[in-house]
N, C-alpha and C positions, 0 to 999 in steps of 0.2 A: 328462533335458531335457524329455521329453513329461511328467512329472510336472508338472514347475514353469510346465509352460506352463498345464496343467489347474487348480492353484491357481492363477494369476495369472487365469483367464477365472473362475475361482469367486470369484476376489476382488473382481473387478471387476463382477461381478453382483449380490453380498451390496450392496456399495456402492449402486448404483444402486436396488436395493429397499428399501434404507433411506432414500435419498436422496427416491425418489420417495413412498415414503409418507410425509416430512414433507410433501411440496407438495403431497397432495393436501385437506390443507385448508384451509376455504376462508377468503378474505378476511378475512370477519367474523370467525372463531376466530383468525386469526391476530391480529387487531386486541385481541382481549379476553385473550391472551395474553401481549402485549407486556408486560416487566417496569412497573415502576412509572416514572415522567417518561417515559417513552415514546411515540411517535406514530408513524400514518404518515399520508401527506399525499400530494397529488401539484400538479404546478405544469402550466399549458400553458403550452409554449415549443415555438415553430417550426413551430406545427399539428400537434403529439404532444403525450400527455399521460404526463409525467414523475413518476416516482416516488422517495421517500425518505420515511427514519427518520429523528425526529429525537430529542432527548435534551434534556429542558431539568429543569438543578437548580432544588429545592425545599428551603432558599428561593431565590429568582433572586438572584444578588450586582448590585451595583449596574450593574457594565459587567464582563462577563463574557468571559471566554477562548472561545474557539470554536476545533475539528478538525474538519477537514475529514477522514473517513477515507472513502479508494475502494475498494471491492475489488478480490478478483484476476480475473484473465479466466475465463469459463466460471463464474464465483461471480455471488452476488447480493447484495443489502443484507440481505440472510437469514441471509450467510455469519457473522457479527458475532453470532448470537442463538445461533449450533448449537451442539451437545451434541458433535458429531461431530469438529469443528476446534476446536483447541488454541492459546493463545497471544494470538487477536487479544481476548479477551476481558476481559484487562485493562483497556483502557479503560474499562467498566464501574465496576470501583472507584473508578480514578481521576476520571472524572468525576464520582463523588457525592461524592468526597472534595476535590476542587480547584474544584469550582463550576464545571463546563465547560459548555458546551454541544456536545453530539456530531451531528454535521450527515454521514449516511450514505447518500446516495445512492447510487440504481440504474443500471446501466449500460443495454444497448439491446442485445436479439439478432440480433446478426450474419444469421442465417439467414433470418428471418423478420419483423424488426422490432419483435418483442415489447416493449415496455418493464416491464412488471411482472414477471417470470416468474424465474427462478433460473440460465439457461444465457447471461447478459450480460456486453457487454467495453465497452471505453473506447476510444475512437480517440485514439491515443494518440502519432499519427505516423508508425507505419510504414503503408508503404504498400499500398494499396487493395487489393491481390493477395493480401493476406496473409491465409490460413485466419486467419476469427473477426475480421478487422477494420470496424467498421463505419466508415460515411461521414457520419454525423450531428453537429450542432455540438455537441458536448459541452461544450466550454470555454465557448459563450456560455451554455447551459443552466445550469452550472456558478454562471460569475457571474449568471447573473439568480437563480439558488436561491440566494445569498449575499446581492443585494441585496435577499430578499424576507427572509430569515430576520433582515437587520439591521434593517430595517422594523420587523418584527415585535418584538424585541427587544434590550435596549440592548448589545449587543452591540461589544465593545473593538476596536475599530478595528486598534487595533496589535496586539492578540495572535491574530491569526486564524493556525491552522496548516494544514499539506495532508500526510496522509503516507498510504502505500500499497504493499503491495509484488503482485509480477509486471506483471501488466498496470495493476495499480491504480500501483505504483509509477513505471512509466515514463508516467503518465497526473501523476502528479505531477510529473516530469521535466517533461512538454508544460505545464504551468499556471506553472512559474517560468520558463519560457521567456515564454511569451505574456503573460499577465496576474502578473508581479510584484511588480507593486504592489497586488495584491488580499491579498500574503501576509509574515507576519513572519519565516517561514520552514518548512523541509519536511524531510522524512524516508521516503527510498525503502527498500523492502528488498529483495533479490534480483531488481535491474532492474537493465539497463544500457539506454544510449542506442540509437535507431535508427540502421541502417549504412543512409545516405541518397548517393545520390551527386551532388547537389545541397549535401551540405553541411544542418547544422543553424542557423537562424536565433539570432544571440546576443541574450540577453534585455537587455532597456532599461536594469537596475540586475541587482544585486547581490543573492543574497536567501541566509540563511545554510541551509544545509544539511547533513543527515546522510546517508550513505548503508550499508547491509547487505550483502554479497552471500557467497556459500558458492563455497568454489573446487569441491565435488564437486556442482554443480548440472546436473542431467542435463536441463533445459528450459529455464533460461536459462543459456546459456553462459561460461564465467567467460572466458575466452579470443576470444569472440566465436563468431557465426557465425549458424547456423540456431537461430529458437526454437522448438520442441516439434518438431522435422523439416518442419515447413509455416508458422510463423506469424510469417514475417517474418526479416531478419537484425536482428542486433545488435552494434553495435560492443566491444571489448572490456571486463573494468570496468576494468584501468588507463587504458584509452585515456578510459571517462567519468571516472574520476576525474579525470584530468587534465585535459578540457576544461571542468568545473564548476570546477577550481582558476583557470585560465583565464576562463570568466565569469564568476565570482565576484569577479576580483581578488584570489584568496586570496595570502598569502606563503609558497612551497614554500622559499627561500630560509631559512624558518623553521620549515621542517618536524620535528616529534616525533614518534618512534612506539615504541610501547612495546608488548608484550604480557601478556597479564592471566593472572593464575597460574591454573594448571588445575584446575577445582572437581569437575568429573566425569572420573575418567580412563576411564570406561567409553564415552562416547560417541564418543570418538575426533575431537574437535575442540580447536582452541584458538583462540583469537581476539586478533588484532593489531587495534590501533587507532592510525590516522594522523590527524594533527592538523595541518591547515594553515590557520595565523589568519588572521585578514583584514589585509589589503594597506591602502594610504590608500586611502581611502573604497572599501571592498573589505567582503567577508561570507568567514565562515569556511565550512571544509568540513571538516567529519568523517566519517571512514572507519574502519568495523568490516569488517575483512578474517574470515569465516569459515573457517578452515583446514579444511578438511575435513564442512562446514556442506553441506548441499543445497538443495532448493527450497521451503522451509520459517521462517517465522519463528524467530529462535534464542529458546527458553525455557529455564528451567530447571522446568518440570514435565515431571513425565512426558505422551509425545505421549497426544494424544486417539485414541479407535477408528479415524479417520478416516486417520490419520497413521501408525497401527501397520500397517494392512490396506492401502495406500499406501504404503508407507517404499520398497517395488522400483523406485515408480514416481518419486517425489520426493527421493530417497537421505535422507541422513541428519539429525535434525535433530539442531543444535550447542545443547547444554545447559548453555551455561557464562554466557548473561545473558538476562536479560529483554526483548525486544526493543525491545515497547510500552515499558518504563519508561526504557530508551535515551533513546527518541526523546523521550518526556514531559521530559525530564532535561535532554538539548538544547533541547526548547522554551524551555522557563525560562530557562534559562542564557544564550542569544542575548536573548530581551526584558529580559535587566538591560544590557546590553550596550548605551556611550553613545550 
């Protein structure tokens, strides 16, 4: 036991020295660094000055698709570029190949207010006590960087997406809640709702939605409860599924589910997917149930250094679909939808 606790402080140190020596460079190199259609920018909103990457295809399509992706808690808009993390990097291709535009904002450090920095969350709803929450209006920030990047560029109205997982995800949860009509639809991964005892405010319409989550998730709860031992509770994911069935208007009366044959019998997952259509004037809601999935987006690459040196601490990652190409796949699929 003293062993593993020895590797698990050594592992957690390699991390952080590798972590820390990407950030320590600076601005500028990080700026001339950025792959190709890339930027960073920053907007004033609420007397702070706001940070984000953004992604714009060459050539520009006429009225183009826009994602909205957040990151996760304690991640940055950095997290999206790393060598280190596995999986969210897909969008990459996909945006040069579907003409997107990729809109990745920076979250705001909890501790100290940092905005630019790499240790940032999302206020996300739970409440204020919560290790790592902040108290800043993120969601008007949010939409004011949406109406400046539409501004900016012609940008399809109807195809804008939000999708995000831990913190990033249940920060997606709060934006179809609140501003719904800013979005055609969203895509959470290993989030659940806040356990509020006020209750969650139901959002104005209907907006379709996907959700991910790993029943062996050792920091977000599959069952509910505490997230990371300090950072808020969480209601359960049946119980959010089922209140998104619920706002949505979805038809469970019309529910499918099936599970997808197992492509890796080594990683020890399989994955169910629930399907409940939309109701009259209702949005659907899709559910990728991770059997045995942790706190991790489900790939079918192998994990990155990041994920291997971390697996103690995130359990396992489920290797049977592409997370990113899920959710891209539901995008589509809801904007042909009459």
């Amino acid at each position: 036991m003293i062993f593993r606790d020895k590797r698990k402080i050594l592992t957690v140190v390699l991390v952080l020295i590798i972590l820390t020596g990407c950030r320590l460079e600076s601005r500028k190199s990080e700026e001339i660094s950025l792959p190709e259609g890339w930027q960073e920018s920053s907007l004033e909103f609420d007397g702070i000055t706001r940070w984000y990457r953004i992604y714009t295809p060459d050539p520009l399509p006429e009225k183009p698709a826009l994602v909205l992706y957040l990151h996760g808690g304690t991640l940055s808009m950095r997290s999206l570029f790393s060598p280190l993390v596995d999986g969210t990097d897909r969008w990459f291709p996909i945006a040069a190949d579907e003409g997107l535009v990729l809109l990745v904002p920076n979250g705001v450090n909890a501790k100290n207010g940092d905005t630019y920095g790499d240790d940032q969350n999302w206020n996300d709803l739970r409440l204020d006590t919560s290790a790592g929450q902040t108290t800043v209006d993120d969601v008007g920030f949010l939409m004011a960087l949406l109406d400046k990047v539409s501004t900016d560029l012609p940008i399809d109205e109807n195809r804008i997406y939000v999708t995000g997982a831990s913190n990033g995800g249940m920060m997606t949860y709060r934006l179809l809640i609140d501003t719904p009509d800013r979005f055609t639809a969203g895509a959470a991964f290993i989030a659940n709702l806040p356990d509020l005892s006020e209750g969650l405010s139901m959002p104005e319409r209907p907006t379709p939605l996907m959700i991910a989550n790993g029943t062996e998730d050792p920091l977000m709860p599959w069952d509910g409860g505490v997230v990371a031992k300090d950072r808020g509770y969480v209601i359960s994911t049946d119980e959010t599924v089922s209140w998104w069935v619920g706002a949505n208007q979805a038809d469970s009366t019309r529910l499918t589910s099936t599970t997808l044959p197992d492509i890796n019998i080594d990683d020890g997952c399989r994955v169910r997917v629930d399907y409940y259509p939309a109701g009259e004037n209702g949005a659907p809601v899709l559910f990728y149930a991770l059997v045995g999935g942790g706190h991790t987006l489900p790939s079918l690459n192998q994990p990155g250094l990041f994920l291997n040196l971390l697996g103690w601490f995130l359990g396992p990652v489920c290797r049977e679909v592409e997370g990113v190409d899920l959710a891209w796949q539901f995008f589509k699929e809801v904007s042909e939808l009459p």
